[in-house]
FILO-993245 format. One record per residue: x, y, z of N, C-alpha, C, CB in turn; residue number from 0; residue in three letters. Coordinates in steps of 0.02 Angstrom, whole numbers. Each point is the difference from the previous one (the first is absolute). Glycine has a CB too. Layout:
BEGIN
n_px	n_py	n_pz	ca_px	ca_py	ca_pz	c_px	c_py	c_pz	cb_px	cb_py	cb_pz	num	residu
X	Y	Z	X	Y	Z	X	Y	Z	X	Y	Z	NUM	Ala
...
end
This chain:
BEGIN
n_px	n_py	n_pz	ca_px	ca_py	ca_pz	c_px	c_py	c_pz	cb_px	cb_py	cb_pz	num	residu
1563	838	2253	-8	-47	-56	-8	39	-65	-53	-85	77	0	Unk
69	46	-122	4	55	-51	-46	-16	-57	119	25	30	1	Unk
-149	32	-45	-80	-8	-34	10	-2	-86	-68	82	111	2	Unk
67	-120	-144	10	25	-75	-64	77	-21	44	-165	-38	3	Unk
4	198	-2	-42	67	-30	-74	-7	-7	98	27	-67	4	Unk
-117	-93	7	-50	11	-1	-67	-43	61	68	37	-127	5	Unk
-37	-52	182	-40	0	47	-20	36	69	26	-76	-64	6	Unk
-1	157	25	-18	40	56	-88	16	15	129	52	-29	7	Unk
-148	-50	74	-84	5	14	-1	53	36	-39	-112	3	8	Unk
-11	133	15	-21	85	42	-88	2	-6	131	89	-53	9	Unk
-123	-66	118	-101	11	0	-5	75	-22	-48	-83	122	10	Unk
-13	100	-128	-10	67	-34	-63	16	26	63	-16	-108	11	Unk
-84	69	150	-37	-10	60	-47	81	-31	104	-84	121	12	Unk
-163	133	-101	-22	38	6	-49	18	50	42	-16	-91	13	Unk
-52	60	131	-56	12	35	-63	27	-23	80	7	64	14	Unk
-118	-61	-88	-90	15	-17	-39	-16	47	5	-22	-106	15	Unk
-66	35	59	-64	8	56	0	50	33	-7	-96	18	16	Unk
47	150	-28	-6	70	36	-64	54	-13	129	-16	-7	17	Unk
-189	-21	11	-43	34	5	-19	63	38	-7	-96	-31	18	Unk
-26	157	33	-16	63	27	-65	24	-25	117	24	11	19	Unk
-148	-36	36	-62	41	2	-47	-36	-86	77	143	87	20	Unk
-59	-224	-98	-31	-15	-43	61	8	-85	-130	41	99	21	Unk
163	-13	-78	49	21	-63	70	-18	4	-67	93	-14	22	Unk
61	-148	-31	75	-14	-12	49	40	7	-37	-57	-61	23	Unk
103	41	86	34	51	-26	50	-28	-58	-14	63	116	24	Unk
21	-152	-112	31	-1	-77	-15	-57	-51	91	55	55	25	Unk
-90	-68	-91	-7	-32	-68	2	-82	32	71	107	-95	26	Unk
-90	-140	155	16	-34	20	-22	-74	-74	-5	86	147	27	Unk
-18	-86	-170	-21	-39	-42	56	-20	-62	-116	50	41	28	Unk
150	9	-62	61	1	-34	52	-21	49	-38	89	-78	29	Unk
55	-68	139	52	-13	57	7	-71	14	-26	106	54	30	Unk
-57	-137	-67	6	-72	31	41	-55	-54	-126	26	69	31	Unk
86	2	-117	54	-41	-80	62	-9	-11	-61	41	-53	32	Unk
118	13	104	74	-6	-43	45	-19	89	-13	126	-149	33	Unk
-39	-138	219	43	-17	65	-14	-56	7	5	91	56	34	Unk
40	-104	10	-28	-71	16	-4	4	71	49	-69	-97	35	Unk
-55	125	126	-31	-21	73	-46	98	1	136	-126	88	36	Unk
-178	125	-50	-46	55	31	12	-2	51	-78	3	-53	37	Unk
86	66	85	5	44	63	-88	8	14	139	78	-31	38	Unk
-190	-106	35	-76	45	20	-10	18	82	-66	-73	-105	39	Unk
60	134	63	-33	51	45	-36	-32	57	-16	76	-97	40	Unk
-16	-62	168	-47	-56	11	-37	53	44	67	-133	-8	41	Unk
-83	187	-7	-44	55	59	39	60	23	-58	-99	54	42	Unk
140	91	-13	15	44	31	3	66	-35	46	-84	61	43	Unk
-4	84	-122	19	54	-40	-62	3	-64	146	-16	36	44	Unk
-167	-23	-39	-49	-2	-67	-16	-73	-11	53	104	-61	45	Unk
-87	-98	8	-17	-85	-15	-87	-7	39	164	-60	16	46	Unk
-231	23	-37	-52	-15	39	-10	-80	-31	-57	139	23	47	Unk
-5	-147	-3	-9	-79	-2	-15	-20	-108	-81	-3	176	48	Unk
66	56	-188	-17	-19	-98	78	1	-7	-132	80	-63	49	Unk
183	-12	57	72	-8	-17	13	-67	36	37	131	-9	50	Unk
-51	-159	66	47	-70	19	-31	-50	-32	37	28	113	51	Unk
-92	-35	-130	-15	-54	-41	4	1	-81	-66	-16	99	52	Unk
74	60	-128	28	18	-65	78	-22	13	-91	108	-34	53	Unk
138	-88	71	53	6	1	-1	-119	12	30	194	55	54	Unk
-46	-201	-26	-5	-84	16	-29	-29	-70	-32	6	144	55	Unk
-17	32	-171	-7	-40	-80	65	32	-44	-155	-8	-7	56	Unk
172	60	-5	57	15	-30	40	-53	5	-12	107	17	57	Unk
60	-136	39	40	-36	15	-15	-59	-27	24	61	85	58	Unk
-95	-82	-70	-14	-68	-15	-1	-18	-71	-59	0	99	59	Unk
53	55	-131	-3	-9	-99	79	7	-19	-133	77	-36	60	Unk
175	-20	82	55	-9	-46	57	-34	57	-32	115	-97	61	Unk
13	-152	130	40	-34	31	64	31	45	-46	-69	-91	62	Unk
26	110	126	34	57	45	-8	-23	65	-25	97	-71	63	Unk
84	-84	113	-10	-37	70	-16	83	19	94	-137	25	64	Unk
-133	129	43	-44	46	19	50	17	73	-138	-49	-65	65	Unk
146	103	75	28	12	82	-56	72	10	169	-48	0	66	Unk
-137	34	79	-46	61	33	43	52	4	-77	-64	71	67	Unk
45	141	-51	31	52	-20	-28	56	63	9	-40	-144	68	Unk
-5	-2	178	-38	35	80	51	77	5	-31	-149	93	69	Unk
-4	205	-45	29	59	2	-20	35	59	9	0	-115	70	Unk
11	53	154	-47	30	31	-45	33	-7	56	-15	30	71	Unk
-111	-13	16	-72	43	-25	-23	72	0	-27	-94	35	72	Unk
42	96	-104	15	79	-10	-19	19	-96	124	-3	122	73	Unk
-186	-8	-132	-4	4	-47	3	86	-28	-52	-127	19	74	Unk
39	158	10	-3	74	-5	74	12	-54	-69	30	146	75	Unk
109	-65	-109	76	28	-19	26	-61	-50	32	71	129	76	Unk
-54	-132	-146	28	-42	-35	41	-38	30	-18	61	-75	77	Unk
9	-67	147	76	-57	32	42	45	14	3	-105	-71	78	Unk
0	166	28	72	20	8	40	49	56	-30	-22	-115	79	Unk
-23	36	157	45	38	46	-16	-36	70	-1	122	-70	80	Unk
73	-129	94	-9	-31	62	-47	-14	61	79	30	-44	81	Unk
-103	-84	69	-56	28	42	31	-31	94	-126	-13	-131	82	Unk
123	24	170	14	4	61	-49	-40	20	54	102	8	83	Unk
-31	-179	25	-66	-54	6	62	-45	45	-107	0	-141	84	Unk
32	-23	186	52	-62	70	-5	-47	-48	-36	13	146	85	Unk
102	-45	-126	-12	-83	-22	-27	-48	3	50	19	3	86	Unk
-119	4	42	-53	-56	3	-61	20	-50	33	-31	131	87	Unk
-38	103	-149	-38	21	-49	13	-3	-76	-21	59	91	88	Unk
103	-79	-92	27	-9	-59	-4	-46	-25	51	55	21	89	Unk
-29	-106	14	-14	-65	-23	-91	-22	-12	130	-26	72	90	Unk
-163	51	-21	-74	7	-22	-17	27	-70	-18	19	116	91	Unk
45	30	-131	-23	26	-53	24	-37	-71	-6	105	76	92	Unk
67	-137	-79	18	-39	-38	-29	-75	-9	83	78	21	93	Unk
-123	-96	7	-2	-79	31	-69	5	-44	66	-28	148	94	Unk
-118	113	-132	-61	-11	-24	15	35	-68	-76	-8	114	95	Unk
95	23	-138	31	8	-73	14	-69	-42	58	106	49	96	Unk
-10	-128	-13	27	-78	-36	-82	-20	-16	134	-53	86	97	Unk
-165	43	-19	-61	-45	-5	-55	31	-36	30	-51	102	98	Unk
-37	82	-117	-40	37	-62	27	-24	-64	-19	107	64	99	Unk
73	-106	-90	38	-47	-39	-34	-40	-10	87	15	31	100	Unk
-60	-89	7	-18	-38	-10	-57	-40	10	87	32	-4	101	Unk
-153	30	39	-76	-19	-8	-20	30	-75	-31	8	142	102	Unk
86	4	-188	-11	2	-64	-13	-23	-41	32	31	23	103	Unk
35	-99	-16	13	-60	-23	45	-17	-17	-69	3	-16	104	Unk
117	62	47	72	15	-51	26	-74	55	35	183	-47	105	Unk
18	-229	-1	55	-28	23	64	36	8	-55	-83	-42	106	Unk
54	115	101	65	31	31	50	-35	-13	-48	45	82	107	Unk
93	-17	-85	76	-57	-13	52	43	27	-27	-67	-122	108	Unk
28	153	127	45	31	36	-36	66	27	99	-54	-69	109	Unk
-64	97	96	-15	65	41	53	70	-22	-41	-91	109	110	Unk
9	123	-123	55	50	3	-30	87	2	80	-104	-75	111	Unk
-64	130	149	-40	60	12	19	42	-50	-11	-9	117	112	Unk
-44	76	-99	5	25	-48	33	81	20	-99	-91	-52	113	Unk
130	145	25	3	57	-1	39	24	53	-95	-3	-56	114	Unk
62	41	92	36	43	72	14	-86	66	-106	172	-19	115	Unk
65	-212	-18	21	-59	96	38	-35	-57	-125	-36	125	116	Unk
127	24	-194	81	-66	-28	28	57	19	-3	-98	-120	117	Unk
44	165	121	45	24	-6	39	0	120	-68	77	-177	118	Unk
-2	-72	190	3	16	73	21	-88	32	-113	128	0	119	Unk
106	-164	-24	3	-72	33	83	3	-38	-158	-80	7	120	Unk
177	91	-32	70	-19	-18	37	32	50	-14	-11	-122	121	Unk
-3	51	161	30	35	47	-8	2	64	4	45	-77	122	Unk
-72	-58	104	-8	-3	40	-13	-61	31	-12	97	-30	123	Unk
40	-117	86	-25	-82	26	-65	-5	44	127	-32	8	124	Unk
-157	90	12	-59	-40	19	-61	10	-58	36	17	136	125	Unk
-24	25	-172	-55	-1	-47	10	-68	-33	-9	130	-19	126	Unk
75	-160	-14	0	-50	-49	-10	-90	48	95	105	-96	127	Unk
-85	-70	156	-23	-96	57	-92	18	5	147	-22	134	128	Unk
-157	84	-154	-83	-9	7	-26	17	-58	-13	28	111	129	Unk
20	-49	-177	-2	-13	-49	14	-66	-32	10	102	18	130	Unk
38	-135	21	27	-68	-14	-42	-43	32	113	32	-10	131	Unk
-123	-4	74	-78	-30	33	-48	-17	-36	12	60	75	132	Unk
-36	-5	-90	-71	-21	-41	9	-55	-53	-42	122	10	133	Unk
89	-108	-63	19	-43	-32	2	-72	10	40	90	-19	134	Unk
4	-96	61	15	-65	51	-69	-39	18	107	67	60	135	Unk
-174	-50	-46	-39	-2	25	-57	-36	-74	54	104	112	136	Unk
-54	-58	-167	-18	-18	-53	38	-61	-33	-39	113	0	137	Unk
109	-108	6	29	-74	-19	-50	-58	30	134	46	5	138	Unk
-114	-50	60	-34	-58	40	-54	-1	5	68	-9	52	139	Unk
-104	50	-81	-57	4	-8	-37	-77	-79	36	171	63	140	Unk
8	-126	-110	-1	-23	-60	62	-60	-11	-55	124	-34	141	Unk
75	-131	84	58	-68	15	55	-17	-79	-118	-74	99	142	Unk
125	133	-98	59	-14	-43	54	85	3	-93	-110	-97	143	Unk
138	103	66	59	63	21	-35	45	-41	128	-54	18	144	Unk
-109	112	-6	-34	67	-14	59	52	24	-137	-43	22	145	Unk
180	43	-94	72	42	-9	-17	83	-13	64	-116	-64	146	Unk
-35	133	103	-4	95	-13	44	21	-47	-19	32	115	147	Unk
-2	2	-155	29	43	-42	17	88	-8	-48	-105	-32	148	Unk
116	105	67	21	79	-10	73	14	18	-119	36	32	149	Unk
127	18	1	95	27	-12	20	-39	53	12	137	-39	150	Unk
38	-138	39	30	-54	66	45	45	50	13	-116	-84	151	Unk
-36	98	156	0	58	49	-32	-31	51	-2	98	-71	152	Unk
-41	-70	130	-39	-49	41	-63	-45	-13	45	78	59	153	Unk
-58	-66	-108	-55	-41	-33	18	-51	-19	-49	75	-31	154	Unk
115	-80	14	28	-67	-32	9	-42	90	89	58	-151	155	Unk
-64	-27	178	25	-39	66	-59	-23	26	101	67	32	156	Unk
-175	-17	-21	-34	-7	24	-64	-59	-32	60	117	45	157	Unk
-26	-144	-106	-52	-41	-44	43	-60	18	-56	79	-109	158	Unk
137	-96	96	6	-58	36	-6	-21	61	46	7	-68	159	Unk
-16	45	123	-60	-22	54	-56	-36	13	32	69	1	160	Unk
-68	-36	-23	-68	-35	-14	0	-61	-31	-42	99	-8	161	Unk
85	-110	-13	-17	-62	-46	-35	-7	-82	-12	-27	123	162	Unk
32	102	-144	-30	14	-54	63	2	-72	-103	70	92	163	Unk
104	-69	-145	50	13	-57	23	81	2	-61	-101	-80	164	Unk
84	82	47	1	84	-33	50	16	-57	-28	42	119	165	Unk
8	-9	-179	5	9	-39	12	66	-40	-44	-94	36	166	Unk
112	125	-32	25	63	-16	-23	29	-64	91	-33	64	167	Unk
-118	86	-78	-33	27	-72	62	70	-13	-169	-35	27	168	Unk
166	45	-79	19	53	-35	-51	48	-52	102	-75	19	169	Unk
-102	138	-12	-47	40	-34	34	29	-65	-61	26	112	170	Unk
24	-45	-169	7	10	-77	13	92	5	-99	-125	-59	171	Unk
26	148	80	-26	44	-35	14	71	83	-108	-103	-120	172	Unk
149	96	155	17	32	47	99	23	30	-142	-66	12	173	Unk
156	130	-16	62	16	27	5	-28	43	11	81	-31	174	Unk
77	-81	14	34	-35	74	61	39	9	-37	-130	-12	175	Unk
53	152	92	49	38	16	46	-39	4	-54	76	46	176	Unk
121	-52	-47	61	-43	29	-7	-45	37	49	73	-5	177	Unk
-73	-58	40	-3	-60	68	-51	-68	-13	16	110	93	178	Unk
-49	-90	-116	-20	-68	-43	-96	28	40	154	-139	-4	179	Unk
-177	174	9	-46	20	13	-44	33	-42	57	-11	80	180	Unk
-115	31	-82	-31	31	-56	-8	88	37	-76	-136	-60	181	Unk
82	152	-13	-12	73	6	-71	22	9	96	10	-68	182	Unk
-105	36	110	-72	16	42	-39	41	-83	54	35	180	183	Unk
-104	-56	-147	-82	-3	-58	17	86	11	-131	-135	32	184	Unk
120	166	-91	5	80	2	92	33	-39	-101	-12	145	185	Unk
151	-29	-137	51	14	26	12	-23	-86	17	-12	163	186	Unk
29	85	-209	35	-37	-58	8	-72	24	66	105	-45	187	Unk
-72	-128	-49	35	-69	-4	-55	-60	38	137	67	9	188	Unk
-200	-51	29	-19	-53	26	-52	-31	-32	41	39	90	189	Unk
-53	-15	-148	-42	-61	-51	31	-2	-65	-114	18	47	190	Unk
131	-86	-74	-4	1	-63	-37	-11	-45	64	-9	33	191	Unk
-67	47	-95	-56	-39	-52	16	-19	-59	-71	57	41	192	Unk
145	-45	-58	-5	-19	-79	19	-96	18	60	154	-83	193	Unk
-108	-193	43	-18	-56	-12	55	-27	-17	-103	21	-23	194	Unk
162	5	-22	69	-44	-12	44	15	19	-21	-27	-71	195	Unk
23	81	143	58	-16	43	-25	-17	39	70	55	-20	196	Unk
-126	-71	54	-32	-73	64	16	-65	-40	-126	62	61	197	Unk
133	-60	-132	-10	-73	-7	59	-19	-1	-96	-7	-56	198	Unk
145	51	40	90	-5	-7	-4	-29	83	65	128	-100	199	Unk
-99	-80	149	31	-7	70	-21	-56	16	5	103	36	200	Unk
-55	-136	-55	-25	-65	4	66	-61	20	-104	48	-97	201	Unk
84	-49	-4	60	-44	6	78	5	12	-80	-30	-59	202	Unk
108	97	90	52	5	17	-4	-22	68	26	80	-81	203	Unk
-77	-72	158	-3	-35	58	-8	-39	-26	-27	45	75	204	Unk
3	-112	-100	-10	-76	-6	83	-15	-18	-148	-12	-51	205	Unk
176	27	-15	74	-13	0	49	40	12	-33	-57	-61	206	Unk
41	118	111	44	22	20	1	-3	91	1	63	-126	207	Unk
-78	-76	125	-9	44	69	10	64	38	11	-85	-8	208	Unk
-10	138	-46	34	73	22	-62	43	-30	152	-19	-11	209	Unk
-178	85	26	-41	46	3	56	54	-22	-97	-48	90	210	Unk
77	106	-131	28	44	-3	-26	56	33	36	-51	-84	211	Unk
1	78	130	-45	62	60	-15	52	-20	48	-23	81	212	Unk
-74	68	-60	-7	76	-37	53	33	-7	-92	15	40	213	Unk
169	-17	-20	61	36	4	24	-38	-50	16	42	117	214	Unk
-42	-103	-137	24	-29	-78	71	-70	45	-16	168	-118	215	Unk
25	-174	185	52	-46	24	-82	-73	-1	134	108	103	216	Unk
-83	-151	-111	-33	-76	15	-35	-20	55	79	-27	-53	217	Unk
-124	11	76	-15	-45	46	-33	-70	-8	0	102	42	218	Unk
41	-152	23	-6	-66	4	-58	-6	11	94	-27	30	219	Unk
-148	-15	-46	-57	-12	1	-20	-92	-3	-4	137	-53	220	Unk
-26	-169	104	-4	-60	-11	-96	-2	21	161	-45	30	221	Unk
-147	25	-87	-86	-13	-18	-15	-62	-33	-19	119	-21	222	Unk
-38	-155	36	-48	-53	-38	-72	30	-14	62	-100	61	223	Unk
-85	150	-69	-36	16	-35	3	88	-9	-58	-122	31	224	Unk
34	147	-94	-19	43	-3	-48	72	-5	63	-88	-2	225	Unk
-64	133	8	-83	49	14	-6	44	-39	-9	0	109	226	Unk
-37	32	-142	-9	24	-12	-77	20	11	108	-29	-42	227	Unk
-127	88	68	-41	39	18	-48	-12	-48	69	73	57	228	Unk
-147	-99	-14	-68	7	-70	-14	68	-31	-71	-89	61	229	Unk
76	127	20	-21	66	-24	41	69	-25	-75	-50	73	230	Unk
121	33	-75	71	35	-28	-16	20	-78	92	-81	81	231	Unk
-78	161	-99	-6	20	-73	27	-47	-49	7	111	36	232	Unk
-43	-136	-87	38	-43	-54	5	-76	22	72	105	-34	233	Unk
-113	-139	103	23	-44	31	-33	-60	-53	15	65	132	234	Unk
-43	-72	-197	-32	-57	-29	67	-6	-51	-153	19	14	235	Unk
179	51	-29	39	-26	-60	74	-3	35	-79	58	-109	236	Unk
101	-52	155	56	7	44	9	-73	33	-21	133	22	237	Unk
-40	-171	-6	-19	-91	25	11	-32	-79	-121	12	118	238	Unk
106	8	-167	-6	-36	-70	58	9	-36	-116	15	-9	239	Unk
165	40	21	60	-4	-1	52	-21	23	-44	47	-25	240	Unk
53	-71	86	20	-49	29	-16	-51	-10	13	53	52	241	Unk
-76	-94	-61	-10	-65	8	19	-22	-95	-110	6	134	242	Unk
125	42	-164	23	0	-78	66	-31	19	-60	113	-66	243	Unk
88	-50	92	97	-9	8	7	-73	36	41	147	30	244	Unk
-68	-144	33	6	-69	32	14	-62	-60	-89	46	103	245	Unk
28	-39	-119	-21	-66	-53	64	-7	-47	-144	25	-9	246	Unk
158	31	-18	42	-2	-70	78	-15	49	-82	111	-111	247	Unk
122	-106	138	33	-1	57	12	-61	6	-40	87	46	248	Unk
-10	-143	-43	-6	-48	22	-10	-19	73	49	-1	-96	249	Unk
-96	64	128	-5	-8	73	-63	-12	11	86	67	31	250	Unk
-91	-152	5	-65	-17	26	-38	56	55	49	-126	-21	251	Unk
-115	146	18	-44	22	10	-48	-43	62	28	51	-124	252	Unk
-45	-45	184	-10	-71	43	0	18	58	51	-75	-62	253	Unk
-107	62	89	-1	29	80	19	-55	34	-93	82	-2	254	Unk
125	-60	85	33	-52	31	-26	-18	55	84	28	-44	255	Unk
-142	-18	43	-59	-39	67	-29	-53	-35	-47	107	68	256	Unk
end
């Protein structure tokens, strides 16, 4: 169907509440002002019970839909390096994450892991059916749908299964190889920071749908919302540059839970 220009829309998503050892790691207060949905933290990788309830009044003043941001429990390392766990401990560990959440007060509305398990559930099928579990479990819990948000791969299969949404993201402020994958944390090219070529890339996925890779060739990219990193160098004025371009653009701003 064919959409007139100026009613293109896009969510604009960040992961806060990434608390450590009592210390922020970003500007979440500025972050909450220019998105419209939160990734929070909820224990595994960071985040405690003051960051989750700060992060639930944040939302509630600037009108931010709240998702969870469950990870493996591994705060040492930040989520980020893989951890080796049965699928009955996995889904455990996610289920009491969510629910820390939402003994917050946060109104959940989506899910989307975080770090070393979003990158490992796109690939692997039993990690992402015991992840979809837990999930699944918190829906019917809270009796309404509860859509995942991340790359599409087995996580996507493994969320309709379940009976869950799901909802493809694209990253502002992160390389992407040819293949339409991101370039590994460490590796040239895998962070960006200047603020007005994320915001160009912005609005070039919303009306082109294409990413430019690190070899400089195109990639197809189908996304309804977008990320950008809380804790990423430059990440307050790199979110405020985008949500500028968006605006001027004429691209609604609008989460889709």
């Amino acid at each position: 169907m064919w959409v007139p220009w100026s009613m293109a829309t896009i969510d604009l998503n960040a992961d806060l509440g990434e608390t450590v050892a009592g210390v922020p790691t970003a500007d979440d207060e500025a972050m909450f002002a220019v998105i419209s949905s939160a990734s929070v933290a909820c224990g595994g990788h960071a985040g405690d019970a003051a960051s989750l309830r700060a992060a639930v009044d944040r939302a509630a003043r600037f009108g931010v839909a709240v998702g969870g941001h469950p990870s493996y429990p591994d705060t040492a390392n930040f989520g980020r390096v893989p951890v080796a766990m049965a699928s009955d401990e996995l889904t455990a560990t996610i289920a009491a994450q969510l629910s820390l959440l939402v003994q917050s007060g946060a109104d959940v509305r989506y899910v989307k892991p975080h770090g070393a398990l979003y990158h490992a559930v796109a690939v692997n099928a039993e990690q992402a059916d015991a992840v979809a579990t837990a999930i699944a479990s918190l829906a019917e819990r809270l009796g309404r749908p509860l859509p995942v948000l991340g790359l599409h791969g087995e996580i996507e299969r493994a969320a309709r299964a379940a009976g869950l949404g799901f909802v493809r993201e694209a990253f502002l402020d992160r390389g992407y190889l040819p293949g339409g994958t991101l370039v590994p944390r460490g590796e040239p090219g895998a962070l960006l920071r200047d603020p007005a070529e994320v915001a160009a890339r912005a609005v070039r996925l919303v009306r082109e749908g294409v990413v430019q890779a690190v070899d400089g060739s195109l990639v197809t990219v189908e996304a309804a919302s977008l990320c950008v990193h809380g804790d990423s160098p430059d990440a307050v004025a790199m979110a405020r540059a985008v949500r500028a371009a968006l605006d001027a653009d004429g691209i609604g701003v609008r989460a889709p839970w």
